[in-house]
Backbone bond lengths (Angstrom), bond angles and torsions (degrees), N, CA, C in turn:
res aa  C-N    CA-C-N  psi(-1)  N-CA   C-N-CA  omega(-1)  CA-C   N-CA-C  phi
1 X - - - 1.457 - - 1.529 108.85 -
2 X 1.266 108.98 139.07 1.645 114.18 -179.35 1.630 98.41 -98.84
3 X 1.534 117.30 138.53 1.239 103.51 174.92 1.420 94.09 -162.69
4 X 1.257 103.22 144.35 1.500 130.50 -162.39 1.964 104.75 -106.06
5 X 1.315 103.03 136.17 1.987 99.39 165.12 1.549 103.26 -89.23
6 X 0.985 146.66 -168.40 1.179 142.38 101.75 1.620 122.09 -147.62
7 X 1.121 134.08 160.50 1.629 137.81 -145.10 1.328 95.70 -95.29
8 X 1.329 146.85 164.75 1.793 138.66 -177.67 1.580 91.22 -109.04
9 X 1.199 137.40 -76.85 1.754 128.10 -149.60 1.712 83.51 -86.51
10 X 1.486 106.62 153.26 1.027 114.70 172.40 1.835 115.07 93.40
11 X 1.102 89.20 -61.90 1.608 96.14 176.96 1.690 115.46 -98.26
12 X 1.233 156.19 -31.17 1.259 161.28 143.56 1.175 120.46 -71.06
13 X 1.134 107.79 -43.83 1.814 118.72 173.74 1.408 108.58 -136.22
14 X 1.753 96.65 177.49 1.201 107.27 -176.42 1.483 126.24 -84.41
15 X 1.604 125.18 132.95 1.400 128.46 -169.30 1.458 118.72 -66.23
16 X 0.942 126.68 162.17 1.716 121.78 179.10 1.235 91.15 -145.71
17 X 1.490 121.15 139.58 1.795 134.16 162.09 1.478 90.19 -60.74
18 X 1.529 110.69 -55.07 1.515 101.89 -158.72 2.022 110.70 -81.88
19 X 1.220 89.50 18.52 1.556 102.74 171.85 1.821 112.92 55.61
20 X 1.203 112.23 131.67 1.415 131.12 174.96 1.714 108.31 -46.90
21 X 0.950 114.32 123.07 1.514 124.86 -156.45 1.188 96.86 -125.99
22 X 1.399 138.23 -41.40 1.351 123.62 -141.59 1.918 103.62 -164.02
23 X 1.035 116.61 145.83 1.538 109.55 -166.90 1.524 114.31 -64.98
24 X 1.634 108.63 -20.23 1.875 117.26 161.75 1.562 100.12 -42.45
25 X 1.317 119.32 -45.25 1.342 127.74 -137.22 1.602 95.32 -77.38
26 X 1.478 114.81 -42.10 1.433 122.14 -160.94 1.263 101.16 -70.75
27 X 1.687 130.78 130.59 1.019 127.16 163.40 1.437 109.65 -150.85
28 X 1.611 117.23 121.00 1.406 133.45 -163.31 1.642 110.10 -58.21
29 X 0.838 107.98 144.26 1.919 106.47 -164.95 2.221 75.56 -85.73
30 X 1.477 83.12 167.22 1.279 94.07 170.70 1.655 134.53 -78.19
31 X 1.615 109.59 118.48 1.662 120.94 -165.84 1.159 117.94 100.41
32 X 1.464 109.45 -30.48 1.330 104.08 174.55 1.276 144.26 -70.73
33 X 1.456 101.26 18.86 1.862 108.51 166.25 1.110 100.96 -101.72
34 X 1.455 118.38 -30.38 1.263 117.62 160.96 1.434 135.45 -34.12
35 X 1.009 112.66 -77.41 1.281 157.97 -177.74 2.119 87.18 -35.78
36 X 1.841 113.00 -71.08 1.171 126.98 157.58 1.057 116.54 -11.75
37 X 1.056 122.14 -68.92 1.834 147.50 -174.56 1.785 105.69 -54.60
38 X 1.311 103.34 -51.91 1.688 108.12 -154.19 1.683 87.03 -86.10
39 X 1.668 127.75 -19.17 1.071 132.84 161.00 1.856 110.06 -47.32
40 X 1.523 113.12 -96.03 1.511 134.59 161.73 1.808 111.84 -12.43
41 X 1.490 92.00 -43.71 1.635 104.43 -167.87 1.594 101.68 -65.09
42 X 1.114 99.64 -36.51 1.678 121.59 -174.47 1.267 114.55 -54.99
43 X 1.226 120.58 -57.84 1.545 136.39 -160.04 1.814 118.94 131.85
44 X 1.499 107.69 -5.48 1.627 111.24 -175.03 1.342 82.88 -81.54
45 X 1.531 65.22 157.93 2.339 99.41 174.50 1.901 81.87 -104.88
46 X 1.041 117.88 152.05 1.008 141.45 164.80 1.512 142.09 -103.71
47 X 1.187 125.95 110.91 1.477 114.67 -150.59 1.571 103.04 -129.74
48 X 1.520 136.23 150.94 1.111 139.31 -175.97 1.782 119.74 -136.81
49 X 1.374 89.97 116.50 1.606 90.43 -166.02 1.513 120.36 -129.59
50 X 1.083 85.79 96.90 1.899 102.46 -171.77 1.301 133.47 -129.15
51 X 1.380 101.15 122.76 1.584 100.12 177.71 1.517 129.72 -63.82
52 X 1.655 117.60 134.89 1.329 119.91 -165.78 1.447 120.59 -119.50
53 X 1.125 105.51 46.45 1.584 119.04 -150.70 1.805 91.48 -63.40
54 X 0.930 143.06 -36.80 1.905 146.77 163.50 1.471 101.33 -8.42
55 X 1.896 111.02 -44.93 1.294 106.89 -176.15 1.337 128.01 -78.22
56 X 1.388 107.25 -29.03 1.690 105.12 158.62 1.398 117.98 -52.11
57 X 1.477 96.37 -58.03 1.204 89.83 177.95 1.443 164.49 -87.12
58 X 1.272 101.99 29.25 1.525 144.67 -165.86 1.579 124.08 57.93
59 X 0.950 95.92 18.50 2.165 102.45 164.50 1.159 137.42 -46.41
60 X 1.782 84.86 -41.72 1.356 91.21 172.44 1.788 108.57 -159.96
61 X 0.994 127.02 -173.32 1.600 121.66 -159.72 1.934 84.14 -125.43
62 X 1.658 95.37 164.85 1.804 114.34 165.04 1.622 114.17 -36.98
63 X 1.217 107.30 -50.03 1.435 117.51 -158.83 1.388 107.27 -74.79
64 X 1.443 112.98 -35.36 1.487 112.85 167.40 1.415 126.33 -48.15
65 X 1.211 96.57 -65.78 1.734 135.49 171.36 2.058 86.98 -25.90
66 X 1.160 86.45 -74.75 1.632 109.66 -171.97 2.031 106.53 -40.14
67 X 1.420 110.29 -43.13 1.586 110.53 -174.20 1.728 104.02 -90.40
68 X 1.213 110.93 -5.74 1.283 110.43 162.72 1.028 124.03 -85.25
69 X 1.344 118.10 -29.52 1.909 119.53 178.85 1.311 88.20 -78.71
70 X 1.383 136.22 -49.70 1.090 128.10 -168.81 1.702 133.90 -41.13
71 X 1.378 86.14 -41.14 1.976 113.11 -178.43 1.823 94.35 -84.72
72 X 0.868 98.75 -13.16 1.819 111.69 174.78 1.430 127.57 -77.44
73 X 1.366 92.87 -46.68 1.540 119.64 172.76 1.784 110.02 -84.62
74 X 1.014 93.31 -29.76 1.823 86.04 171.88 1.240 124.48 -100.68
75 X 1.200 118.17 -22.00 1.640 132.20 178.15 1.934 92.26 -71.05
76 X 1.005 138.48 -60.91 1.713 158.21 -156.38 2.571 81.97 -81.46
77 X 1.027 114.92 -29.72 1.689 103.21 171.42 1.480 98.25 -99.99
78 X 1.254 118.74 -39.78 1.792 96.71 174.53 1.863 105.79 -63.11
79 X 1.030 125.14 -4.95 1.766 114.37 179.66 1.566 102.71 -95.27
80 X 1.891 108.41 -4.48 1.587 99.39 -176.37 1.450 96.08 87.10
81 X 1.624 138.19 36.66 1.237 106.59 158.62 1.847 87.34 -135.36
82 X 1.366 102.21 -150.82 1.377 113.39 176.76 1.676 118.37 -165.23
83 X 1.052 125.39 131.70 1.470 135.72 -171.97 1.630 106.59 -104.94
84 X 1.686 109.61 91.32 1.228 130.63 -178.34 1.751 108.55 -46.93
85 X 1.198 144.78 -18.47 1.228 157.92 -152.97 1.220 116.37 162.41
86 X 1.895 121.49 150.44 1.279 146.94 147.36 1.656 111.16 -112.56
87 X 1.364 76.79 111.98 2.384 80.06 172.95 1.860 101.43 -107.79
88 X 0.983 102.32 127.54 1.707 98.19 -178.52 1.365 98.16 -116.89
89 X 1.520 106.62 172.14 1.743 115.62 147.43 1.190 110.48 -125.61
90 X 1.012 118.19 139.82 1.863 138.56 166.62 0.736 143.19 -63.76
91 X 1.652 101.07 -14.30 1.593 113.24 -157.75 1.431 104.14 -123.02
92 X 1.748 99.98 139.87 1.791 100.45 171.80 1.322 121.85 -47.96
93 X 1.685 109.12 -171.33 1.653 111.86 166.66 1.246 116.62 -44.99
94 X 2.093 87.63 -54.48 1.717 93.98 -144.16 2.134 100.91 -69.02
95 X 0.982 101.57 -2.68 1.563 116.60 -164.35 1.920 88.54 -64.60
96 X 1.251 150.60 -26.91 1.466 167.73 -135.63 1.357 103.30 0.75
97 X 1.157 118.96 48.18 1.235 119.05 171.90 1.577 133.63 -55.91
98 X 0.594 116.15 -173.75 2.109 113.35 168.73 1.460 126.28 -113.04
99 X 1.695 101.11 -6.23 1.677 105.82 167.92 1.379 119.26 -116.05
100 X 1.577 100.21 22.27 1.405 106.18 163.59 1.743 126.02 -86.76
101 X 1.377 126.19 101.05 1.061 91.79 168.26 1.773 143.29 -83.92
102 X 1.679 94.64 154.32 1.119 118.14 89.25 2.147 104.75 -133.99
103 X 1.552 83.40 -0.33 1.796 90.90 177.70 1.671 93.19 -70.75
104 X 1.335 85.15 162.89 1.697 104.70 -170.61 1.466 127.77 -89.47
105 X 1.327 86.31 1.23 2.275 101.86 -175.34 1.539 107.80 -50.72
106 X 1.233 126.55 -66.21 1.122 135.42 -166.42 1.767 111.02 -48.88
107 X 1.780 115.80 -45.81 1.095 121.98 176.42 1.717 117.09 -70.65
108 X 1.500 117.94 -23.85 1.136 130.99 -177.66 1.345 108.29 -73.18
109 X 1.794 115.33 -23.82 0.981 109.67 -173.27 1.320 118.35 -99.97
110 X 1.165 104.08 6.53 2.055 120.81 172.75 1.384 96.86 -78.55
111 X 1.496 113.38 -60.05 1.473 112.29 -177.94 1.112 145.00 -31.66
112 X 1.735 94.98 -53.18 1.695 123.13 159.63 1.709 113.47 -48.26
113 X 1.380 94.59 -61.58 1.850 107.77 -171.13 1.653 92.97 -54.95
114 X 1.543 145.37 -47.08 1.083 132.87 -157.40 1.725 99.08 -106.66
115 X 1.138 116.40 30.44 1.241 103.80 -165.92 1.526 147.47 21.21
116 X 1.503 98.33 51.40 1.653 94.28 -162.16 1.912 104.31 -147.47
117 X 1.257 96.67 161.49 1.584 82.28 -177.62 1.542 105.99 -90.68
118 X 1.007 131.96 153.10 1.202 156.92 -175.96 1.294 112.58 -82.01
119 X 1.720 141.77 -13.36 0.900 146.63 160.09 1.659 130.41 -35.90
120 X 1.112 117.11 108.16 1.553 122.73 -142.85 1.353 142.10 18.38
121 X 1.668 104.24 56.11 0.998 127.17 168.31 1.879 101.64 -95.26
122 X 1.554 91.99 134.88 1.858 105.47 -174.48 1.234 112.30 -62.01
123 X 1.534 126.10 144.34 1.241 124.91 -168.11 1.685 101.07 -155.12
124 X 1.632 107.08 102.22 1.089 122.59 178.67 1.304 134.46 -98.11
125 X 1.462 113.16 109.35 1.375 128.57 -161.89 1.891 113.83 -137.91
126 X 1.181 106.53 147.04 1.460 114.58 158.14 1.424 155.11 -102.04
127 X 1.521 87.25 5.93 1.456 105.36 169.02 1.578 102.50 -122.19
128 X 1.826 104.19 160.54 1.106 89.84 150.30 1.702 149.12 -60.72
129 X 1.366 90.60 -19.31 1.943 89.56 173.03 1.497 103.61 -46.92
130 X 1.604 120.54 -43.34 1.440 116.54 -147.76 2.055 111.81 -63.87
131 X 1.970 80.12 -25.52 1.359 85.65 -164.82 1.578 111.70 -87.64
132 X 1.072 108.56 -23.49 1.685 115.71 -173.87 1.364 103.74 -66.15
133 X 1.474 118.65 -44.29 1.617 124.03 170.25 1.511 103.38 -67.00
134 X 0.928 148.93 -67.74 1.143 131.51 149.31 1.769 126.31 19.16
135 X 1.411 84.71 -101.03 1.760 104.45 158.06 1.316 115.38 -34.53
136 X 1.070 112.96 -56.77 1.737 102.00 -170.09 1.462 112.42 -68.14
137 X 1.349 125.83 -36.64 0.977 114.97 -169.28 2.147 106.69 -86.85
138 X 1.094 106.22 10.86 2.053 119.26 -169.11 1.010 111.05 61.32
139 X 1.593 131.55 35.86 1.243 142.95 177.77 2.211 102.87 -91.31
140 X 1.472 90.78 142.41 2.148 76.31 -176.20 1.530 108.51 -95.02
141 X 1.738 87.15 117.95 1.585 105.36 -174.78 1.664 116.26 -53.01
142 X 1.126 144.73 143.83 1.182 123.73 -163.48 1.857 86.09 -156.69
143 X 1.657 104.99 117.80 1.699 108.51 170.80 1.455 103.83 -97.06
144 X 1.372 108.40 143.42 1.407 127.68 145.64 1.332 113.69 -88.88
145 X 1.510 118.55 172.13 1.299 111.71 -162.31 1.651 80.03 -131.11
146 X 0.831 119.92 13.18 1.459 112.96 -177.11 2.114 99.87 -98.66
147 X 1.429 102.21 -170.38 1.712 101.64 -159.46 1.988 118.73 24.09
148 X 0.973 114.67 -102.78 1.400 115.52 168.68 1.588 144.92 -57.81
149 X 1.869 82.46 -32.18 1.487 100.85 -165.18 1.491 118.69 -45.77
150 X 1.444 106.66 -47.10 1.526 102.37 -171.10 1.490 123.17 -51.82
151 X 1.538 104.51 -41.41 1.540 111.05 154.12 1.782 128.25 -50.20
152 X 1.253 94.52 -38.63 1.739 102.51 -176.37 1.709 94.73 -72.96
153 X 0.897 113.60 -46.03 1.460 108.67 -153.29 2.131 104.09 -50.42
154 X 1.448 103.95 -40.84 1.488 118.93 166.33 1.151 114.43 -21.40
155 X 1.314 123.11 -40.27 1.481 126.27 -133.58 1.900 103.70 -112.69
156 X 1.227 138.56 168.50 0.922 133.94 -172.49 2.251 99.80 -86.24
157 X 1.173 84.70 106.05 1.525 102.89 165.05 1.472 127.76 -70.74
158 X 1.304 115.91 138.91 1.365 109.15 177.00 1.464 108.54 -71.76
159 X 1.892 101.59 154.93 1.406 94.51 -151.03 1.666 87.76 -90.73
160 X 1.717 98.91 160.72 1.719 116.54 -163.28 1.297 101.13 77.34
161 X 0.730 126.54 24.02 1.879 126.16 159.22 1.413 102.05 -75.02
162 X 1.668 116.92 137.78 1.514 128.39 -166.50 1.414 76.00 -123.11
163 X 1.788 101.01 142.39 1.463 117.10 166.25 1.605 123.01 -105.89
164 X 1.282 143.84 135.77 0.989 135.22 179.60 1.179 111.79 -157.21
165 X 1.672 104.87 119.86 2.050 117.43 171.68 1.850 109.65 -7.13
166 X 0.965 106.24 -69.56 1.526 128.89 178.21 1.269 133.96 175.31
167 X 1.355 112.31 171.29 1.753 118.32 -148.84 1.098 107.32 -48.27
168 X 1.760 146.88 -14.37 1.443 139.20 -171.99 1.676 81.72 -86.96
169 X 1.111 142.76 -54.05 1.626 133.39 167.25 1.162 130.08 -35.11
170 X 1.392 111.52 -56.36 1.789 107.85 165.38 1.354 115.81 -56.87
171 X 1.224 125.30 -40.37 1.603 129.33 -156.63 1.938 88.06 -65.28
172 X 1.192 122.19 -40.21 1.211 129.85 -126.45 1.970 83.29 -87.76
173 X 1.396 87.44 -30.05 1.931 92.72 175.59 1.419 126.68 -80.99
174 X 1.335 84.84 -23.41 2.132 108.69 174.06 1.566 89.93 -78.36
175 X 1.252 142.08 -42.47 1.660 105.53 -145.25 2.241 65.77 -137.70
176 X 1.339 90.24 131.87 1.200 102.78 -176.08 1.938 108.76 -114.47
């Protein structure tokens, strides 16, 4: 099985400090439904793994959460692709959970659900959290420079970190 990570704000859409609240809010960075598509079109399963800390902290409720993947999931099939799963976490920092990243729970728990090891399977993110979870679990960390990245990129990266403008760039190195 071919199977892809990739991070939701930042890398598919656009990031907000004051965090994506509401399905107005969600808006796909440019190519990147594309990008989805030429993924799916390929043979990857597609997977989405993002932290949702808004819900701890009362921003926003389940149901929201829920009409946003939704406009997510249909915007990414109107481009002709499809997003096999969303695994989130809910919980703030101080919450120290294990499916927060940059800890590796959340990705461990794709593994389990698909039964497979995660060992250099691509994992597209824009912060460093995305990549350290990544790493831990031997999954290949992969930055965009788009939402966070340009900031992340500054910072000391785990080593074998692949760089790319953004997700219509990575895809373009995944499916040759």
């Amino acid at each position: 099985m071919k199977l892809v990570i990739l991070d939701r704000d930042g890398v598919i859409n656009h990031d907000s400090d004051a965090y994506i609240k509401s399905p107005d809010e969600w808006k796909p960075i440019a190519g990147s439904l594309e990008a989805i598509a030429k993924l799916s079109q390929s043979g990857f399963r597609i997977v989405v793994a993002t932290n949702q800390s808004g819900i701890a902290r009362g921003l926003f409720e389940m149901a929201t959460l829920n009409a946003i993947h939704d406009k997510m999931h249909r915007a990414v099939g109107q481009a002709g692709g499809r997003i096999d799963a969303v695994f989130y976490c809910p919980h703030a920092q101080e919450a120290n959970c294990s499916c927060r990243k940059p800890k590796p729970g959340l990705l461990e728990e794709i593994g389990r659900r698909y039964n497979t090891s995660l060992k250099g399977v691509p994992c597209i993110g824009d912060a460093l959290r995305d990549l350290e979870a990544a790493t831990a679990v031997g999954a290949q960390p992969i930055l965009v420079l788009t939402g966070k990245g340009k900031r992340t990129v500054r910072e000391t990266l785990p080593p074998g970190t692949l760089v790319h403008a953004n997700l219509a760039e990575a895809v373009k190195s995944l499916v040759q």
